[in-house]
BASE-192307 format. One line per 10 residues: number of its first residue (from 1); their letters; for each residue x, y, z of N, C-alpha, C, O. Coordinates in steps of 0.05 Angstrom, whole numbers, plus 5000, padded with zeros to 4 digits. Example, Ala and Ser with C-alpha at 12.3 -4.5 7.8 and 13.67 -1.06 7.14 Angstrom:
! residues 2
1> as> 5264/4886/5156/5246/4910/5156/5264/4934/5156/5285/4934/5169; 5257/4955/5142/5273/4979/5143/5258/5001/5157/5268/5023/5161
//
This chain:
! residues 100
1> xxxxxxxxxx> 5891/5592/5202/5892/5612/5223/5910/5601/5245/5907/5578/5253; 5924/5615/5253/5943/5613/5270/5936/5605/5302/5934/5627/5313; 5931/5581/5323/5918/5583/5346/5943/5602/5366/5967/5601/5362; 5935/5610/5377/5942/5612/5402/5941/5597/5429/5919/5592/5440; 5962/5593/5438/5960/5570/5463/5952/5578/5485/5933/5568/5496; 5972/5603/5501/5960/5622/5515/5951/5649/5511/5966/5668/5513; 5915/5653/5503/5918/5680/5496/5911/5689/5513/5911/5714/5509; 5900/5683/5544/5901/5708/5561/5913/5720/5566/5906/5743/5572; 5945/5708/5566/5972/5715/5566/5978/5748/5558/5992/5763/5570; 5962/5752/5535/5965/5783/5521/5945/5802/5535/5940/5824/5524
11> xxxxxxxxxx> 5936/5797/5554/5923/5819/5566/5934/5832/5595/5927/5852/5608; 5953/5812/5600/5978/5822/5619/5986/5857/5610/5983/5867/5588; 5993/5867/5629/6000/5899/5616/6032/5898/5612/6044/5913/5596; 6040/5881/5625/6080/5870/5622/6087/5861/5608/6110/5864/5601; 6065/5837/5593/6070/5828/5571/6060/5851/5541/6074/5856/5522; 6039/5859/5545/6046/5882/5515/6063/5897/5520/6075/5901/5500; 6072/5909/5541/6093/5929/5544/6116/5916/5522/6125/5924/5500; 6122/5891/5538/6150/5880/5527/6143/5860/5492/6160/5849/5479; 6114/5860/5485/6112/5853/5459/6126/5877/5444/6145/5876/5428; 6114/5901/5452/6122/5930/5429/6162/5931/5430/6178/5944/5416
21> xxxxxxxxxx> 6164/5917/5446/6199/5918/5447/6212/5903/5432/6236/5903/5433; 6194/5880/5408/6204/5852/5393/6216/5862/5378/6200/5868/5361; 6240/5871/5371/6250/5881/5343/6260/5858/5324/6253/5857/5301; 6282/5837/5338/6294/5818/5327/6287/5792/5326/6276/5786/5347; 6289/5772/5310/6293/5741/5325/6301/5730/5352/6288/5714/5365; 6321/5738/5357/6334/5737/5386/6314/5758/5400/6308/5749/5422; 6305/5776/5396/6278/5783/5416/6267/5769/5417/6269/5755/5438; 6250/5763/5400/6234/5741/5400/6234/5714/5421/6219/5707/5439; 6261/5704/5410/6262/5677/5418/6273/5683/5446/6274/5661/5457; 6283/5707/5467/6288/5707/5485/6258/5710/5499/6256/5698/5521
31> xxxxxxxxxx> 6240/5722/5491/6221/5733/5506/6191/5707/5508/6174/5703/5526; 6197/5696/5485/6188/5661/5483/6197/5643/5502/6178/5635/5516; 6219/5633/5508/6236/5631/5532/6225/5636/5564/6224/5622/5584; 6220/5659/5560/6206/5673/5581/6177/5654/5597/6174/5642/5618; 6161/5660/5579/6134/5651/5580/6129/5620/5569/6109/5608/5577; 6145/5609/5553/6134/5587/5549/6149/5562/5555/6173/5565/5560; 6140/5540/5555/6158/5514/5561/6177/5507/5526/6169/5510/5503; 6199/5499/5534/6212/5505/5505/6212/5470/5500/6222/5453/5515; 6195/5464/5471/6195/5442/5466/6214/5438/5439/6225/5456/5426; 6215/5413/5436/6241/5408/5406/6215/5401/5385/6221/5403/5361
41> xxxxxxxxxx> 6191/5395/5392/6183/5396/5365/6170/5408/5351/6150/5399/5340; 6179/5435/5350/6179/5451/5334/6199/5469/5330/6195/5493/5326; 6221/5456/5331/6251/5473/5318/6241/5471/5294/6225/5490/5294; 6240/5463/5277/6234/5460/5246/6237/5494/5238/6255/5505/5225; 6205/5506/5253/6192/5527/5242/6210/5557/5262/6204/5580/5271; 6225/5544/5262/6246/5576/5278/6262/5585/5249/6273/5572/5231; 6258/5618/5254/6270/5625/5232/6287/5648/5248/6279/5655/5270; 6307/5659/5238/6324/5669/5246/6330/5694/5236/6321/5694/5212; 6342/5719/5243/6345/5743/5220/6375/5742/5220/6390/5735/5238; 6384/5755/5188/6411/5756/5185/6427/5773/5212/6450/5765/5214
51> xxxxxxxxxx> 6422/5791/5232/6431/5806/5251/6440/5784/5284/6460/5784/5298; 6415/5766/5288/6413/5741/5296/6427/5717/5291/6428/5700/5309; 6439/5712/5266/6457/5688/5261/6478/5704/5263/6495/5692/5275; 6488/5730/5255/6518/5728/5254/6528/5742/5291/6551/5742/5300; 6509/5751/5304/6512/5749/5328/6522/5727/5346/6542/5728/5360; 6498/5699/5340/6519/5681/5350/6540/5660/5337/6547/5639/5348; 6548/5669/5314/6562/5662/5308/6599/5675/5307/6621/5665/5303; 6588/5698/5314/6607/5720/5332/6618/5712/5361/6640/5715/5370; 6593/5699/5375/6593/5693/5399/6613/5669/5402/6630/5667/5420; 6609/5648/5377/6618/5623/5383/6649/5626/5377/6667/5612/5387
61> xxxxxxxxxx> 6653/5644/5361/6687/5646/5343/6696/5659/5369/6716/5649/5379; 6686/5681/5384/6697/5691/5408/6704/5676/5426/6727/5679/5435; 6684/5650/5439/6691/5642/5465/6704/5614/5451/6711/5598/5468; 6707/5607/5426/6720/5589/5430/6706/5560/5428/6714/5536/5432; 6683/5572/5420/6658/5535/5431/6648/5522/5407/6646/5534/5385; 6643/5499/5411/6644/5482/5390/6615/5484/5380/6598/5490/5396; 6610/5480/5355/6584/5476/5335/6560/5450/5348/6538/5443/5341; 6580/5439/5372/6556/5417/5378/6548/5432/5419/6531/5423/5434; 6565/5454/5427/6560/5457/5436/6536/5482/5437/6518/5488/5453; 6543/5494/5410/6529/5515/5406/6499/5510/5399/6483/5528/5403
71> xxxxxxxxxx> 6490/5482/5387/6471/5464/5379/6460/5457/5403/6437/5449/5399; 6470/5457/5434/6454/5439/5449/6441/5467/5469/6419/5471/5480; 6466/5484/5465/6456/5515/5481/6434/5531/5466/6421/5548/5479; 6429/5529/5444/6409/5545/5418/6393/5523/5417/6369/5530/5414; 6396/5505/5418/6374/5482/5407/6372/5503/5367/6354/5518/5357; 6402/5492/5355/6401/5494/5329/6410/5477/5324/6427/5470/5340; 6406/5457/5299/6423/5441/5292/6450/5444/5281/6459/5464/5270; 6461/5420/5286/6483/5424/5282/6499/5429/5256/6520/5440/5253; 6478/5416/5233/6479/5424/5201/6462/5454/5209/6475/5472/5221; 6451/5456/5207/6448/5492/5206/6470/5510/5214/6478/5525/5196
81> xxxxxxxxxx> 6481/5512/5236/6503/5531/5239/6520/5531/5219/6530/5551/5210; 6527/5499/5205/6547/5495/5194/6543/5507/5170/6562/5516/5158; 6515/5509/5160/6516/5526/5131/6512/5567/5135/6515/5584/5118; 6505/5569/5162/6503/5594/5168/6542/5604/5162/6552/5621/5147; 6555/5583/5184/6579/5590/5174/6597/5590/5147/6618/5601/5141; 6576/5570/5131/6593/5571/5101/6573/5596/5084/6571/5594/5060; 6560/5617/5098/6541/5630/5088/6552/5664/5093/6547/5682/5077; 6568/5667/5116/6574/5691/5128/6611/5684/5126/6627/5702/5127; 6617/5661/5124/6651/5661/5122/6669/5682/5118/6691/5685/5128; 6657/5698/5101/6673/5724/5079/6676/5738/5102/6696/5743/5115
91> xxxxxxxxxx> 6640/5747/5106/6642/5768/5131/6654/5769/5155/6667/5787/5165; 6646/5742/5163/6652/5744/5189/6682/5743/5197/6690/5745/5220; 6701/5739/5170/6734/5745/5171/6738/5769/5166/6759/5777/5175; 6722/5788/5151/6728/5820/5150/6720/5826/5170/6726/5850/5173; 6699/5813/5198/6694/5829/5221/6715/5831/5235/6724/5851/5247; 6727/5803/5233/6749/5793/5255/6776/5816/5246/6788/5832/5261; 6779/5812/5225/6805/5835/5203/6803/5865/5215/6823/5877/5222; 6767/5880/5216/6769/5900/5224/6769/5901/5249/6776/5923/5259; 6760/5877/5269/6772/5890/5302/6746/5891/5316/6747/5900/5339; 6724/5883/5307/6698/5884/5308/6688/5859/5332/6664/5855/5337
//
């Protein structure tokens, strides 16, 4: 069974408002962010959705930023992006092709 750390936390009326709003990973993990202290040990168990990785991986080919900077700003590792990018490569050159 799953604990909860803070569950009074859910009886806030601001906080269910903005639970029913979680659609994505990046919801998620922004709204986590929010409320909790962000620790490293438990990157392990972060999972990500395909809409979520090629976002910032969009982000990073746009501004130009490096895989270790994008690792220290996400707290992802740095072998993870690297296979997200050998995972979406195809795509993310037909996004760039169509103007996207």
């Amino acid at each position: 069974m799953l604990k909860m750390e803070y569950p009074e936390k859910l009886k806030d009326p601001k906080i269910k408002e903005l639970l029913e709003k979680l659609n994505t990973s990046e919801d998620v993990l922004k709204f986590n962010e929010k409320l909790f202290k962000q620790s490293r040990e438990n990157q392990k168990l972060k999972t990500y959705d395909r809409q979520t990785m090629l976002k910032l991986l969009q982000y990073q080919k746009k501004h130009g930023h490096s895989t270790s900077y994008m690792s220290r700003k996400y707290k992802i590792s740095r072998t993870t992006l690297s296979k997200w990018k050998l995972m979406f490569e195809e795509e993310l050159d037909t996004m760039k092709s169509a103007g996207k």
